[in-house]
ZAGU-93564 format. One record per residue (C-alpha): residue in three letters; residue number from 1; x, z, y. Coordinates in nm, 2 decimals. Example, Ala and Ser with C-alpha at 12.3 -4.5 7.8 and 13.67 -1.06 7.14 Angstrom:
BEGIN
<kevex residuo="ALA" num="1" c1="1.23" c3="0.78" c2="-0.45"/>
<kevex residuo="SER" num="2" c1="1.37" c3="0.71" c2="-0.11"/>
REM end
This chain:
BEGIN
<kevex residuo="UNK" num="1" c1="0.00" c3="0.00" c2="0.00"/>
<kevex residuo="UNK" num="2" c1="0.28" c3="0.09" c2="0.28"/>
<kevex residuo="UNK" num="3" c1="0.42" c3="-0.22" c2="0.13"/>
<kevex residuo="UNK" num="4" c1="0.11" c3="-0.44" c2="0.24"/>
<kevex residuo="UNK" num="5" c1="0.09" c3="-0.21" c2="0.61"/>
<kevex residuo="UNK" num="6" c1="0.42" c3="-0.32" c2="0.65"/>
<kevex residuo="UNK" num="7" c1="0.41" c3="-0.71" c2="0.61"/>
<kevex residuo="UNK" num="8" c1="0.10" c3="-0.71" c2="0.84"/>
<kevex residuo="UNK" num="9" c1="0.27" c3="-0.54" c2="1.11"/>
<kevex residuo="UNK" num="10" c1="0.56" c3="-0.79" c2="1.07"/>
<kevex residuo="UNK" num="11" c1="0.35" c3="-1.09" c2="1.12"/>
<kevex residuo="UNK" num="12" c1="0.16" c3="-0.92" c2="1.38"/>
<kevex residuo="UNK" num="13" c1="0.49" c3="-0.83" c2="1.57"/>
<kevex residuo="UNK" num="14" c1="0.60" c3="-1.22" c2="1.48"/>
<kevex residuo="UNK" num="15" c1="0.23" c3="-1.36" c2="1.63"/>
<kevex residuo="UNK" num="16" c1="0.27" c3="-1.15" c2="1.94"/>
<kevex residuo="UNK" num="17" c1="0.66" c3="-1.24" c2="2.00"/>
<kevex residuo="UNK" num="18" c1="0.56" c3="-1.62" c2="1.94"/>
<kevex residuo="UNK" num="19" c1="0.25" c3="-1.60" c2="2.18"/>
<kevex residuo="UNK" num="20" c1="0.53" c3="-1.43" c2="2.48"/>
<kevex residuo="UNK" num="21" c1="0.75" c3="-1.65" c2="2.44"/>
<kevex residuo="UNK" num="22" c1="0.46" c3="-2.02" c2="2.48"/>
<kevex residuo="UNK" num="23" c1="0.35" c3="-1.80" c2="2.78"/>
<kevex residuo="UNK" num="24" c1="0.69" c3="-1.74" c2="2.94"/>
<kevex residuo="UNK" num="25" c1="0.74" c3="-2.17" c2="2.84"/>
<kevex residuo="UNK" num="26" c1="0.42" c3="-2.19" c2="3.07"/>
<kevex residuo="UNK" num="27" c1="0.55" c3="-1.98" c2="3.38"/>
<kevex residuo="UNK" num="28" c1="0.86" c3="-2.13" c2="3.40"/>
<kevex residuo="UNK" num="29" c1="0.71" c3="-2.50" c2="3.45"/>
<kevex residuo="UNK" num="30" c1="0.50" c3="-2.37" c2="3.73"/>
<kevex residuo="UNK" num="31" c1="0.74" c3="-2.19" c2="3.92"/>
<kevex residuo="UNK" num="32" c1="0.96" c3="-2.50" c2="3.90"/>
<kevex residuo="UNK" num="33" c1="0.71" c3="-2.71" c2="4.10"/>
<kevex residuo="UNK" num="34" c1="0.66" c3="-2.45" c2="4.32"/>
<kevex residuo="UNK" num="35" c1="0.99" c3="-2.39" c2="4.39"/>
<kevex residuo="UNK" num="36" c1="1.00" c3="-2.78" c2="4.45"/>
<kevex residuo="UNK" num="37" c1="0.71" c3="-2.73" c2="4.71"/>
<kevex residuo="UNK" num="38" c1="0.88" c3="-2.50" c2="4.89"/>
<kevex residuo="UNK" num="39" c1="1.24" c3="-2.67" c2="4.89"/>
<kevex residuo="UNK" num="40" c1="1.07" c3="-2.99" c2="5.03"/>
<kevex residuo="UNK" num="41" c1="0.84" c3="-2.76" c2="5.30"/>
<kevex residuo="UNK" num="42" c1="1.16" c3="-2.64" c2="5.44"/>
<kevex residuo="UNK" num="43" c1="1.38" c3="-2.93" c2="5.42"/>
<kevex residuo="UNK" num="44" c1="1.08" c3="-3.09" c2="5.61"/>
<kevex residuo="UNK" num="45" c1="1.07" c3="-2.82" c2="5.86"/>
<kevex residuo="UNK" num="46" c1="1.43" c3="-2.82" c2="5.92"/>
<kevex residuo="UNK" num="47" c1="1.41" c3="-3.19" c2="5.99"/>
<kevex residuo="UNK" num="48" c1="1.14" c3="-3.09" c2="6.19"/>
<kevex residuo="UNK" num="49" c1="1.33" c3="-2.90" c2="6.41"/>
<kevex residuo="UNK" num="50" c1="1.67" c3="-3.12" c2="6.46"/>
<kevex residuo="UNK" num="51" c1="1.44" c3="-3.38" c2="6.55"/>
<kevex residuo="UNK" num="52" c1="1.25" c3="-3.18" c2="6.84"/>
<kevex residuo="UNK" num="53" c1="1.60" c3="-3.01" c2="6.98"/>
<kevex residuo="UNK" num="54" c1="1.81" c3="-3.41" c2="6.94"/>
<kevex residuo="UNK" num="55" c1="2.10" c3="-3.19" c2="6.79"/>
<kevex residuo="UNK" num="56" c1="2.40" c3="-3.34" c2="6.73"/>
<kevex residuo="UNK" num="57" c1="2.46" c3="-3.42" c2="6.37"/>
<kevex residuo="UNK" num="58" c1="2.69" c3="-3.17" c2="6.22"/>
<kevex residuo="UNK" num="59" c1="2.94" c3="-3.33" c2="6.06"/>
<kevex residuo="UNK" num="60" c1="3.16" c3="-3.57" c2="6.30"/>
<kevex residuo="UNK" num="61" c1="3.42" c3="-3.84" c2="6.20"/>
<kevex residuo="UNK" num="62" c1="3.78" c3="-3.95" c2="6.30"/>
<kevex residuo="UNK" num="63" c1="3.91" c3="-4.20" c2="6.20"/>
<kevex residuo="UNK" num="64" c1="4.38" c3="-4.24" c2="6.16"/>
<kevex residuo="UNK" num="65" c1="4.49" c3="-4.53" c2="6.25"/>
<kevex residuo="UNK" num="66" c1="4.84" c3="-4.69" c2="6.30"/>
<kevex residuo="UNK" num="67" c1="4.82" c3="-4.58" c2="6.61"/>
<kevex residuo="UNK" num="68" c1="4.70" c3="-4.24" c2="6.56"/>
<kevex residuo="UNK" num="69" c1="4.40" c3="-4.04" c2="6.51"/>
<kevex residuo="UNK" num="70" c1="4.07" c3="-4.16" c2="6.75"/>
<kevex residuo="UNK" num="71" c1="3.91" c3="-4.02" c2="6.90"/>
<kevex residuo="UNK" num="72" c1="4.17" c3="-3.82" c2="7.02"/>
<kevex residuo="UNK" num="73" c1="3.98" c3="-3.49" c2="7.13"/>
<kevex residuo="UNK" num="74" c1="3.64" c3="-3.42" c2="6.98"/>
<kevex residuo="UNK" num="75" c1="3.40" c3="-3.18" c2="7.07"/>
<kevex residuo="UNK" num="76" c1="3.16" c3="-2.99" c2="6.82"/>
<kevex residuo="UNK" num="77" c1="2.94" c3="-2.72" c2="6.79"/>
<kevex residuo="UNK" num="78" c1="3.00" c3="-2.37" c2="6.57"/>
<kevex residuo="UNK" num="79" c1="2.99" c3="-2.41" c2="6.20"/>
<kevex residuo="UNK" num="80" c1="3.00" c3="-2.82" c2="6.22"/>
<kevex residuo="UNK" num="81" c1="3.24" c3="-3.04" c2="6.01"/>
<kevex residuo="UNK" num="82" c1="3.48" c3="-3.28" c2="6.07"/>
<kevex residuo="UNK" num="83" c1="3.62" c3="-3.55" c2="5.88"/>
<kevex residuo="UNK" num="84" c1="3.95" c3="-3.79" c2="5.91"/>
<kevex residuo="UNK" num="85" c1="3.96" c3="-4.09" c2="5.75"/>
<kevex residuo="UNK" num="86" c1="4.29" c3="-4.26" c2="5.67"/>
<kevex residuo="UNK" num="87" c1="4.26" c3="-4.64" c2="5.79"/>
<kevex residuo="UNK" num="88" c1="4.64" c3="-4.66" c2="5.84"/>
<kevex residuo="UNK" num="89" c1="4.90" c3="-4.78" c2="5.61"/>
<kevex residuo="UNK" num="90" c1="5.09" c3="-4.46" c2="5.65"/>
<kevex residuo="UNK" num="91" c1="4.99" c3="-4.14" c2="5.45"/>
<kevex residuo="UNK" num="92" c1="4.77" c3="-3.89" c2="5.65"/>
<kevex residuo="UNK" num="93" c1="4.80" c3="-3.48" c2="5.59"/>
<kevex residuo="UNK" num="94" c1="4.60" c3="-3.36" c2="5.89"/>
<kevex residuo="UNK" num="95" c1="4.70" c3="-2.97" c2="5.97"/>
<kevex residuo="UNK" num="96" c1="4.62" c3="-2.71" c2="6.24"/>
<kevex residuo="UNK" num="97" c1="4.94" c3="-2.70" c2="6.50"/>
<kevex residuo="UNK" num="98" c1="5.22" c3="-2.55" c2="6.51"/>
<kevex residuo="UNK" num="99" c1="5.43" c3="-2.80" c2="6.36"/>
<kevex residuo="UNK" num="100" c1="5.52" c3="-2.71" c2="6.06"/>
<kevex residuo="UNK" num="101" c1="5.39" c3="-2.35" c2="5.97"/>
<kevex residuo="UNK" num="102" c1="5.01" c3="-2.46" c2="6.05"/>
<kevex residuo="UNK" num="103" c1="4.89" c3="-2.09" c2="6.18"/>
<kevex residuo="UNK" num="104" c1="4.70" c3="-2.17" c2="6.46"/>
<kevex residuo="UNK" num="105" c1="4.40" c3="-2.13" c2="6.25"/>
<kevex residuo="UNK" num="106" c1="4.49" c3="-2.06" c2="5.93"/>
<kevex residuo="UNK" num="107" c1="4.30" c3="-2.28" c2="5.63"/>
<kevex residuo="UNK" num="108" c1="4.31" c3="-2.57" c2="5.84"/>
<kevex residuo="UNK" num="109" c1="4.56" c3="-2.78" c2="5.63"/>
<kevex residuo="UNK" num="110" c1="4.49" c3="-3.06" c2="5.39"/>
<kevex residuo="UNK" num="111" c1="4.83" c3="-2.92" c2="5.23"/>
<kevex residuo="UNK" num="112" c1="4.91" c3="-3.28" c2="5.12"/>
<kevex residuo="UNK" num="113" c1="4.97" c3="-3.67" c2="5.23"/>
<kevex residuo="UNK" num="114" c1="4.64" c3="-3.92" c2="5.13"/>
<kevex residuo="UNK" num="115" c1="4.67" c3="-4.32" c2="5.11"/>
<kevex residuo="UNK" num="116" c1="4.45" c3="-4.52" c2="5.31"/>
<kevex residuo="UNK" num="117" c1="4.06" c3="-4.49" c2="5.23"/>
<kevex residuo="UNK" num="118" c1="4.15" c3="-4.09" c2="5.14"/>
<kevex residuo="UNK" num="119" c1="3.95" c3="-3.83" c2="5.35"/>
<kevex residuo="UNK" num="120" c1="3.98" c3="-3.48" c2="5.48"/>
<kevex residuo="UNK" num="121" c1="3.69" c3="-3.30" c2="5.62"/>
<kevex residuo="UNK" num="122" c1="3.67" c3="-2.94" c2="5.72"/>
<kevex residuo="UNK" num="123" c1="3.40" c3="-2.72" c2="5.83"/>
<kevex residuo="UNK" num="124" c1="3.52" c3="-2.51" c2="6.22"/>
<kevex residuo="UNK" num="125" c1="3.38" c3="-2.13" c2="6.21"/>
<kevex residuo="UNK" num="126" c1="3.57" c3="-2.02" c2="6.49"/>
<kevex residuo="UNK" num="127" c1="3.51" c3="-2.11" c2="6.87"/>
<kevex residuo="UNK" num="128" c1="3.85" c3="-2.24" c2="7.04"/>
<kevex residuo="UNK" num="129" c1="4.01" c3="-2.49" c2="7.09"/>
<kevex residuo="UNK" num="130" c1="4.20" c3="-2.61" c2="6.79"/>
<kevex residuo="UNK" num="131" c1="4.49" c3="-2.86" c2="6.84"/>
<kevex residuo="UNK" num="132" c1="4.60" c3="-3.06" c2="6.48"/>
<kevex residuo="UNK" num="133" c1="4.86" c3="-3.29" c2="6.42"/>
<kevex residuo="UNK" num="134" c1="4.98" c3="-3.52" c2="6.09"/>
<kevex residuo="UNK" num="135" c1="5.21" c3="-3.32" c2="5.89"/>
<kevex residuo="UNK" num="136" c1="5.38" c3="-3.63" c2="5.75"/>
<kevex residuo="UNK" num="137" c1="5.45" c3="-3.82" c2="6.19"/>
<kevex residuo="UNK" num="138" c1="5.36" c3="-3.51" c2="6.43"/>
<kevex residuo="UNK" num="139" c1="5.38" c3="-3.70" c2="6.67"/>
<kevex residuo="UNK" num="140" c1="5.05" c3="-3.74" c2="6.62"/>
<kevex residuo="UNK" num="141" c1="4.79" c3="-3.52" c2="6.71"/>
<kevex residuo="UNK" num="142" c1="4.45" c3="-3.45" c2="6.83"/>
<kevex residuo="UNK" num="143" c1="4.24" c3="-3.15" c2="6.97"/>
<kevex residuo="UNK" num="144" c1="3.88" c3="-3.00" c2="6.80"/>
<kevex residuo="UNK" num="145" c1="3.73" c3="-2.81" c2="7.07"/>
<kevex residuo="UNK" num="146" c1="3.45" c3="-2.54" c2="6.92"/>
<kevex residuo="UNK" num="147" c1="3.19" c3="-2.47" c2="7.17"/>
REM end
């Protein structure tokens, strides 16, 4: 008999495990769309927003060229993104000044020379004005200024 009491609590215990799990199977495809909803709402709402202020896109390029990097000095905005784009024949390693210990703001080095059609982009925290040069011809050089 406690044989018998046994087995049914096993399959009861096995019906009841089966049943949470199809349920929790259930959930998770809801909350998936809704999550979806709400992702789209906000990217939507954040467009929204850039569109009625005319912000300034947040990432900016410059381009090196033979004749160095252009624009020369760029202004951006707190927490935007800059990227240099090698068009030259010459290797670009872009780097904060001073020539050559890069320490004027620290993590501001692409610590190596690219080819042409190579990229380095990085992302200005800090307010200042930030002056760069190419590791590789320092004579070369150009200005970020944070506002």
């Amino acid at each position: 008999m406690a044989k018998i009491l046994l087995g049914v609590a096993a399959v009861v215990v096995l019906g009841v495990g089966v049943w949470a799990f199809t349920q929790t199977g259930n959930n998770d495809g809801g909350d998936t769309s809704s999550r979806a909803e709400t992702s789209q709402s906000s990217d939507q709402t954040n467009g929204d927003r850039q569109a009625q202020n005319n912000e300034q896109p947040s990432e900016h390029a410059v381009a090196f060229t033979n004749e160095g990097f252009s624009p020369e000095t760029i202004t951006i905005e707190q927490g935007e993104t800059v990227t240099w784009t090698n068009k030259s024949q010459e290797k670009m390693w872009v780097a904060s000044s001073v020539h050559p210990t890069h320490n004027q703001l620290p993590g501001f080095d692409q610590r190596e020379g690219v080819d042409e059609g190579a990229s380095y982009s990085y992302q200005f925290q800090k307010k200042g004005e930030w002056s760069y040069h190419n590791h590789l011809r320092p004579s070369d050089k150009g200005t970020v200024i944070v506002e």
